[in-house]
Structure formats: C-alpha cells, structure tokens
C-alpha positions as a Markdown table, in Angstrom:
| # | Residue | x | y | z |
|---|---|---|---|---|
| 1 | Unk | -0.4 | 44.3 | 123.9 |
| 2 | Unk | 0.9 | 40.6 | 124.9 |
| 3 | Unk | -0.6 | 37.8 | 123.7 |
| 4 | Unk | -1.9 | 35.2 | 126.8 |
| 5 | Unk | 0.7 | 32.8 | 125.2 |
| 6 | Unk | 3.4 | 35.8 | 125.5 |
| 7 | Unk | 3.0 | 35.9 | 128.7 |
| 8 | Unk | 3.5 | 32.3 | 129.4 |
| 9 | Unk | 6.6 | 32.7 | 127.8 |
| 10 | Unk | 8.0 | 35.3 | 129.7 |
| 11 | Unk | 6.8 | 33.8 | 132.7 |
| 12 | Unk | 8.9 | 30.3 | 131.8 |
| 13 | Unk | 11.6 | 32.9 | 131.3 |
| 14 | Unk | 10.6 | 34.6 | 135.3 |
| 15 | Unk | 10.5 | 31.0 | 136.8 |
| 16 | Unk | 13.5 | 29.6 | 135.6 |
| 17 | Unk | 15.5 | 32.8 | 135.8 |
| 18 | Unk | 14.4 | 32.8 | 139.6 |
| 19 | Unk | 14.6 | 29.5 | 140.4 |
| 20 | Unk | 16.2 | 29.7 | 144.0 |
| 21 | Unk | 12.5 | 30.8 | 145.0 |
| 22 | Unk | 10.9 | 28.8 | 142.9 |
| 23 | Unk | 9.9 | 25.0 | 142.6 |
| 24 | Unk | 8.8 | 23.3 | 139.6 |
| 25 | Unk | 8.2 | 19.7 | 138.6 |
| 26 | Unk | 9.2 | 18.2 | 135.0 |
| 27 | Unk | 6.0 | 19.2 | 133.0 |
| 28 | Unk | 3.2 | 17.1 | 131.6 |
| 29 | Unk | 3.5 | 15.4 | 127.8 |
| 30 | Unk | 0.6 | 15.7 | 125.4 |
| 31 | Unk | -1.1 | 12.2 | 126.6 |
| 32 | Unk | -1.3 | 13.5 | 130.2 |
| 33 | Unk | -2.8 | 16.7 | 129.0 |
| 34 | Unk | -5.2 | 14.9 | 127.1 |
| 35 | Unk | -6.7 | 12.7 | 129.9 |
| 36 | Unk | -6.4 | 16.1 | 132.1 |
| 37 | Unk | -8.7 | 17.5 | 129.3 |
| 38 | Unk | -10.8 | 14.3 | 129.2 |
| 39 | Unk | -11.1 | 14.3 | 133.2 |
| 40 | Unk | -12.1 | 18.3 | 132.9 |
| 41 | Unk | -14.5 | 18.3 | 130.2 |
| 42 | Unk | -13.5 | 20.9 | 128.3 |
| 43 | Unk | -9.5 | 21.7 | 126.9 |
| 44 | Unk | -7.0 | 23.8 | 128.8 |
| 45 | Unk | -6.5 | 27.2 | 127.3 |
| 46 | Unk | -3.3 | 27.6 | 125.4 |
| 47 | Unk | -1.8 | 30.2 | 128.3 |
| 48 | Unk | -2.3 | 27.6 | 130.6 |
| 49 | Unk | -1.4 | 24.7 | 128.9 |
| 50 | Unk | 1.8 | 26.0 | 127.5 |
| 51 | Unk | 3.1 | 26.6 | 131.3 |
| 52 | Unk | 1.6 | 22.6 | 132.4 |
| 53 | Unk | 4.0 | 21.0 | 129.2 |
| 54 | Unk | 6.7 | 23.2 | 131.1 |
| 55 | Unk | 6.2 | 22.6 | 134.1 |
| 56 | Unk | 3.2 | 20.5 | 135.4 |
| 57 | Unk | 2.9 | 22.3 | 138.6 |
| 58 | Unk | 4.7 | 25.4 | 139.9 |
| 59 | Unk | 5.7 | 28.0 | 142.0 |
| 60 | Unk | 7.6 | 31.1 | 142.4 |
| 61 | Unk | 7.7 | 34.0 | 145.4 |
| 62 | Unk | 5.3 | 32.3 | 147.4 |
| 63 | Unk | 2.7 | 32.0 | 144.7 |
| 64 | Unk | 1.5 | 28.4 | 144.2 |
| 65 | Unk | -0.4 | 27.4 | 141.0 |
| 66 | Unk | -2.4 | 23.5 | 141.1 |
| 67 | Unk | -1.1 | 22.7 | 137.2 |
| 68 | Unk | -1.3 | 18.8 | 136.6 |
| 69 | Unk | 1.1 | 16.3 | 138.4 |
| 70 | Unk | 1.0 | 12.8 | 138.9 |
| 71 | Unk | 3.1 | 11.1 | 142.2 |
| 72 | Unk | 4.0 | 7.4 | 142.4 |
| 73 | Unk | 1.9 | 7.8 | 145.7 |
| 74 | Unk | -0.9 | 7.9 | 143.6 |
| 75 | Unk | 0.1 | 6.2 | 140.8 |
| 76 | Unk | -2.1 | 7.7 | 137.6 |
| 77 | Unk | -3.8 | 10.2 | 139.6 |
| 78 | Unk | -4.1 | 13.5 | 137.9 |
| 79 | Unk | -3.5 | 15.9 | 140.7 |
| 80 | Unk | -3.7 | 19.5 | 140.7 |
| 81 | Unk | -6.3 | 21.4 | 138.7 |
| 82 | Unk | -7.7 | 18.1 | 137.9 |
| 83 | Unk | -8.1 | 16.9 | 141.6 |
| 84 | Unk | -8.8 | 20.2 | 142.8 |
| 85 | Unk | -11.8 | 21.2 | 139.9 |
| 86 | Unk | -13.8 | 17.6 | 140.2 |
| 87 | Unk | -13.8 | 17.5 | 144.0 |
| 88 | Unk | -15.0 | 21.4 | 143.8 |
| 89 | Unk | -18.0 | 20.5 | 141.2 |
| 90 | Unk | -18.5 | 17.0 | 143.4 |
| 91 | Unk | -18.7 | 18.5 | 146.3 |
| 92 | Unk | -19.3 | 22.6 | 146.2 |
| 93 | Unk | -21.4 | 22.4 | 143.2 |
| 94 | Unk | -18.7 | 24.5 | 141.6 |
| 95 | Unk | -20.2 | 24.7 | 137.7 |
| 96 | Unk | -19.0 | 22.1 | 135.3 |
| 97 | Unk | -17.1 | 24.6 | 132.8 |
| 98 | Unk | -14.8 | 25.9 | 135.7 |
| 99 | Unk | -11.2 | 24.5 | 135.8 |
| 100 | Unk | -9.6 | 25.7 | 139.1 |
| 101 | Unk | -5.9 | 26.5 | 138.7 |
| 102 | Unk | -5.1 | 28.4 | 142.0 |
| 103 | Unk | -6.2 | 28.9 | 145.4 |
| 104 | Unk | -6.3 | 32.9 | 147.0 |
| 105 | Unk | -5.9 | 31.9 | 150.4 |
| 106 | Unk | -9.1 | 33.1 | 152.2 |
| 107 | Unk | -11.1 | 30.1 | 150.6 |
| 108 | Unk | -11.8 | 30.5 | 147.1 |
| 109 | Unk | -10.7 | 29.0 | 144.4 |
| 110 | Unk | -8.9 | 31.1 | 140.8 |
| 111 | Unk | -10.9 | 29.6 | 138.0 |
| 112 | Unk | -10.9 | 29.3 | 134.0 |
| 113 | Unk | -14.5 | 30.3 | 132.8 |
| 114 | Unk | -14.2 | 28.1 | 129.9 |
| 115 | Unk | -17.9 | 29.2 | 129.0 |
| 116 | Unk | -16.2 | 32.7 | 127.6 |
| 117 | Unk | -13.4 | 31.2 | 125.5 |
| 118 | Unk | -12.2 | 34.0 | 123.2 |
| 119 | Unk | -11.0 | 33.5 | 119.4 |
| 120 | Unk | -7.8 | 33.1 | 121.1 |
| 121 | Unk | -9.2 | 30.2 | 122.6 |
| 122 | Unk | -8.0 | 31.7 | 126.1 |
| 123 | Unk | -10.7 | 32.5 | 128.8 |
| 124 | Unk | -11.3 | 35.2 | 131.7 |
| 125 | Unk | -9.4 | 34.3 | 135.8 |
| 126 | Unk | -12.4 | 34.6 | 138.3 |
| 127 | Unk | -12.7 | 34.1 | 141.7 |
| 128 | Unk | -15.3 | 31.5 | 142.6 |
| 129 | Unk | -16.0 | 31.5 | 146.3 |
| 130 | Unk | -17.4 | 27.8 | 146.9 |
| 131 | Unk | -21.3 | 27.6 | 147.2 |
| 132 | Unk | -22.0 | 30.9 | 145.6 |
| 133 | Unk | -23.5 | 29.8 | 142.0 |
| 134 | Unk | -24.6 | 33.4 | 140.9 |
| 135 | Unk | -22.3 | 33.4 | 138.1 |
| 136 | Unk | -22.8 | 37.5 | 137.9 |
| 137 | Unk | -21.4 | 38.0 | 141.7 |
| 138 | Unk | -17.5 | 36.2 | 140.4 |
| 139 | Unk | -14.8 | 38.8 | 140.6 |
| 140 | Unk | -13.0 | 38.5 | 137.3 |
| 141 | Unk | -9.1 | 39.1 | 138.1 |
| 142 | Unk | -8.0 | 38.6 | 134.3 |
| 143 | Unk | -8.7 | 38.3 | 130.8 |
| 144 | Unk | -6.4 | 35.2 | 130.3 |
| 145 | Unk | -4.3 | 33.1 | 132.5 |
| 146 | Unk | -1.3 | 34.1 | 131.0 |
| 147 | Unk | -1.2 | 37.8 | 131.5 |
| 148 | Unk | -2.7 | 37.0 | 134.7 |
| 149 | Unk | -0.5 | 34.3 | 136.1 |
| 150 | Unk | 3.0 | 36.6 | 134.8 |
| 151 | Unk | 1.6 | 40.0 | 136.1 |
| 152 | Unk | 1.1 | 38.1 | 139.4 |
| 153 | Unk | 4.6 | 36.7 | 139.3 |
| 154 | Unk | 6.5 | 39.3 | 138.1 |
| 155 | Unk | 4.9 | 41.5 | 141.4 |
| 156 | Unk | 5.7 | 39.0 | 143.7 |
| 157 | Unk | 9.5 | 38.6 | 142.6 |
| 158 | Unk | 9.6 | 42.2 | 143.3 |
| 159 | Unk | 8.7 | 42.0 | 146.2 |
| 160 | Unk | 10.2 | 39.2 | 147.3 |
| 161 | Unk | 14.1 | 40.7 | 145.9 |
| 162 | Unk | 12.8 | 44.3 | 147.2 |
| 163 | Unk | 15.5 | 45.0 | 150.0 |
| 164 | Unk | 13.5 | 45.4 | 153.3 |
C-alpha cells in the first residue's frame, strides 16, 4: 500500500506532468508554513504539507485545492486553507481541529480531522457541511490527504484526456 507521503509524490509527478490543465503557484518555505501552522492551531499533516512546499496552492482537471498563498494584494495574508478554515470556525462554528483544504461544490467544505492524527502523523478527509457540529454525521472520503488528493487527481486527468 502507499504511504500518504507516496502519494504526494506521485501527485507532484501528475501535476507537473499535466501541466497544460493545471495551475500551480511557487510553493510555500518553512517560515510560511509555520505561521500557517500557528494561524491553524494545530500542524499540517505531512501529505499535505509536502504538496504546500511544492506548490502553495494548486490545481489540475478542474480540481482546485485552497493550499497556502500569499498575494501582494494582501500583503502577509495567509490565504487558502488558512483564510478559508478561520472564517469557517468564526463564522460556521466549524470545530477548531478542522483545517479546510478543498471545497466540493454543493457547499461543504473537504477537511483535515486533525483530532484522529495517525502514527503517521496524517489524518482522515471528511466532509463538513457548515453548521452541522454532530461530528458522527461527517462523510469521511479518505484516510489521508495524500491518497486522497492523487486518487482524485489521477481520475479527473482521465477523464479530462478521455477522448469524448
């Protein structure tokens, strides 16, 4: 089986192998990363931060993921998961040891459940529909963002090269 930090790998490998359907920005150093952590509360898996240090933010095939960005718009604004999480708690009530990284696109948000971190240090992909709190009701859609994020990748690539 792949480890989550496989995964991120090959993904790297997917996105930069694709990149005429995919948009990436320059990545994040381990000071940005830091205050992202800070700003969160709690650290990045290592799935998902391998694939911020490569590329910040991304997206390939249509599939958009928040990562960490700053603009000179916003000066030193972490955007992204770290925008996207605090506004969520602030004003959803989304729990505090929930890290948004994508959304689906019927309203919820894909979260890290950094309450379950494994010995991996890597946690499970839910769904977190805002205002729901029962914790029990979250769809779980992967045991680690890595396998999760490159399984979702590598299917949308297919389809997207998939002769119609």
């Amino acid at each position: 089986m792949m480890s989550a930090i496989e995964a991120s790998e090959r993904l790297i490998e997917l996105v930069r192998a694709n990149d005429d359907i995919a948009n990436f920005a320059d990545g994040c150093d381990a000071g940005t990363i830091a205050a992202a952590e800070r700003d969160l509360g709690a650290p990045l898996p290592p799935s998902y931060r391998r694939l911020v240090e490569e590329f910040g933010t991304w997206d390939i095939a249509g599939q958009e993921f928040l990562g960490v960005y700053q603009t000179p718009a916003m000066g030193q604004k972490l955007l992204g998961s770290v925008t996207e999480t605090l506004e969520a708690r602030s004003r959803y009530g989304m729990p505090a040891d929930l890290i948004a990284v994508m959304f689906d696109g019927m309203g919820n948000l894909i979260v890290l459940d950094c309450s379950q971190v494994d010995g991996e240090s890597e946690c499970p992909v839910l769904v977190w529909n805002p205002g729901v709190a029962d914790r029990q009701g979250m769809e779980k859609v992967g045991d680690n963002f890595g396998t999760f994020a490159l399984s979702l990748c590598q299917r949308a690539v297919t389809q997207w090269r998939e002769p119609s």
